[in-house]
C-alpha positions as a printed Julia matrix, in Angstrom:
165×3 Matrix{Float64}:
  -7.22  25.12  -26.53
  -5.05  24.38  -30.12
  -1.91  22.2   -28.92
   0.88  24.87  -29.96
   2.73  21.88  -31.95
  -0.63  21.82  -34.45
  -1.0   25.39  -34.23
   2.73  25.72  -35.82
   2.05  23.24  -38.77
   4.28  20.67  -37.16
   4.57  17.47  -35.18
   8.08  17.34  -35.55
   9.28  21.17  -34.45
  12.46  21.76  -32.8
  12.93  23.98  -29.59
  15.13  26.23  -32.01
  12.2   26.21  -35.14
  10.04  26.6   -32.35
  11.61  29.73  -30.65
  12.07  31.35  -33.52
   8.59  31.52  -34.21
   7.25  32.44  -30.98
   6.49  36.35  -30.63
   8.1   37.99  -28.2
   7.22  41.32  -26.46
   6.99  43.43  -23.22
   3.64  43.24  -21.46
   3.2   46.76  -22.57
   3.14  45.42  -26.32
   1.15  42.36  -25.57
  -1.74  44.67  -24.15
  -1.29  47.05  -27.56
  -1.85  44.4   -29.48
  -4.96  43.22  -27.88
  -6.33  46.76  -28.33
  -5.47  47.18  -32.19
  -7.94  50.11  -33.68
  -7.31  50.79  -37.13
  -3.66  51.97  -37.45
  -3.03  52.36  -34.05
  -2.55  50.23  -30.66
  -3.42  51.33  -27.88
  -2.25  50.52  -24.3
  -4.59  50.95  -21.75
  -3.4   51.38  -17.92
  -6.58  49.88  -16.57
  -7.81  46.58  -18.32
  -9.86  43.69  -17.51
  -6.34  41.67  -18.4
  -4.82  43.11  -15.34
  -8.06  42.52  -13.55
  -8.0   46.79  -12.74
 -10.74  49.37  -12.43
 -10.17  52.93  -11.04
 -11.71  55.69   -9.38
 -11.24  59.57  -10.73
 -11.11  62.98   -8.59
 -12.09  65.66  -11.16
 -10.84  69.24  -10.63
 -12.81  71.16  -13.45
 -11.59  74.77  -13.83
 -13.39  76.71  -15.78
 -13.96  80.63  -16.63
 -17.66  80.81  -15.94
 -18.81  82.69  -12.69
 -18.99  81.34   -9.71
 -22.22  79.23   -8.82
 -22.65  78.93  -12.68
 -22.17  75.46  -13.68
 -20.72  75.1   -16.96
 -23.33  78.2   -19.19
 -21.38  78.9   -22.23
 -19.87  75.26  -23.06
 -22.7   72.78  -22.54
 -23.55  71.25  -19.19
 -21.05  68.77  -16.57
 -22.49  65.8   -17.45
 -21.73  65.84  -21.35
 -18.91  67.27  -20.47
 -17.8   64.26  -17.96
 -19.02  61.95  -20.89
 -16.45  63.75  -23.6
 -13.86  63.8   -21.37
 -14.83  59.51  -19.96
 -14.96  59.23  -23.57
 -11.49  60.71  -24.22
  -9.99  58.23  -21.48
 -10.59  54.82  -23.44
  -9.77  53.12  -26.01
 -11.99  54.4   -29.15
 -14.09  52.37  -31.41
 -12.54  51.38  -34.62
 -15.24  53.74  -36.6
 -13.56  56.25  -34.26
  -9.95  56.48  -35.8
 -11.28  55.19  -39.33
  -8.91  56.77  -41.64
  -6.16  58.01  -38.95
  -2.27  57.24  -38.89
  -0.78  57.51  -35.37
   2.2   59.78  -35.46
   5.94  58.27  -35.1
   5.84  59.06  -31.24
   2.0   56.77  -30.7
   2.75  53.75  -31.28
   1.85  52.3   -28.47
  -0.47  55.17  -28.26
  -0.94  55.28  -24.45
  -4.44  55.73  -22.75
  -6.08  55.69  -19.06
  -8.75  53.21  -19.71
  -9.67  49.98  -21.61
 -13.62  50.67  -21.33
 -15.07  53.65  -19.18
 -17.27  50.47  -17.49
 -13.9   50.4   -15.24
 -14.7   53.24  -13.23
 -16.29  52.47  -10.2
 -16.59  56.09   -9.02
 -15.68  60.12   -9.62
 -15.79  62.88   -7.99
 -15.68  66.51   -9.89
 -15.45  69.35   -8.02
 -15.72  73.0   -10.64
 -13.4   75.74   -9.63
 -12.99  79.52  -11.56
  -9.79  79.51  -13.86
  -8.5   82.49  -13.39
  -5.55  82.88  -15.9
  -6.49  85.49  -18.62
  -7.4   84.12  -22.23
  -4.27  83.27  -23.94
  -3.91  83.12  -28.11
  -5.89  80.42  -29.73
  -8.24  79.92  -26.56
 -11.81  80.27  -26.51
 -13.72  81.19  -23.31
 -15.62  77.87  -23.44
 -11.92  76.05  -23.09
 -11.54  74.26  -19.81
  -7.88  72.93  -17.61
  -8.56  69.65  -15.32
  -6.72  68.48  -13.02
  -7.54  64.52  -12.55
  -6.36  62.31   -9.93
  -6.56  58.91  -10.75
  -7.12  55.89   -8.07
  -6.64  52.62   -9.09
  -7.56  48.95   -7.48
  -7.36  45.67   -8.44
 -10.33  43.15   -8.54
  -8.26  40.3    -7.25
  -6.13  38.88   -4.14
  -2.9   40.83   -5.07
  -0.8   42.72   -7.34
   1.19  39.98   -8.84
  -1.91  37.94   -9.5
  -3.14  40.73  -12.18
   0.4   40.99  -14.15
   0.25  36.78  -13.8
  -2.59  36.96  -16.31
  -0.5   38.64  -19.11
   2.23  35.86  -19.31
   1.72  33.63  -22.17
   0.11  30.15  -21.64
């Protein structure tokens, strides 16, 4: 661990000097900026920080028949991956040469890592609405219920491990 004192360039710092160089931030901030990508920072609702993992119940509607799993736009399980995929933080090669827009930063996001789901259910109904403009007939709607736990004793023992040291 670097003494803070040595880390600041100083033996002989203050409480003001010192204060004034601390960063400050909500805990929402200090998990973006432990999950900088590129541009953007992401905040993840479950992390290992907060010592969290989750559980998802999948309602997949889509406008195939009945009985036919998924024909025209590939089968459940790539489609589970894209969508696991679409829950976590990306890669950096992911969002390469992306800005976030005004309203993203943080950009917000279900997961840290898809590792932190223990379990899913999906369940595929019919969608019944008609096409509208711009939709395809391969376009799905979910409906996603998310369950979360913690790994540890309590609540307050997860948010614990955010504060600074």
């Amino acid at each position: 661990m670097i003494p803070l004192l040595g880390f600041l360039g100083s033996n002989e710092v203050c409480a003001e000097n010192l204060r004034d160089r601390m960063v400050k931030g909500t805990r929402v901030e200090w998990i973006a900026r432990n999950h900088k990508r590129g541009s953007f920072y992401f905040a993840p609702l479950v992390t290992n920080e907060l010592a969290l993992t989750c559980r998802l119940e999948i309602q997949f509607f889509r406008r195939e028949p009945a009985g036919a799993l998924i024909l025209q736009g590939g089968d459940i399980d790539n489609r589970v991956k894209t969508l696991f995929d679409a829950l976590r933080v990306p890669e950096e090669t992911q969002v390469k040469n992306m800005r976030p827009a005004e309203d993203e930063t943080p950009f917000f996001c279900l997961l840290q890592d898809d590792i932190l789901v223990t379990g899913f259910s999906v369940n595929t109904e019919r969608l019944l609405e008609p096409l509208a403009e711009g939709e395809k007939p391969t376009d799905v709607a979910l409906t996603i219920q998310v369950v979360i736990h913690t790994t540890l004793a309590s609540e307050t023992e997860a948010f614990d491990r955010l504060k600074p040291a």
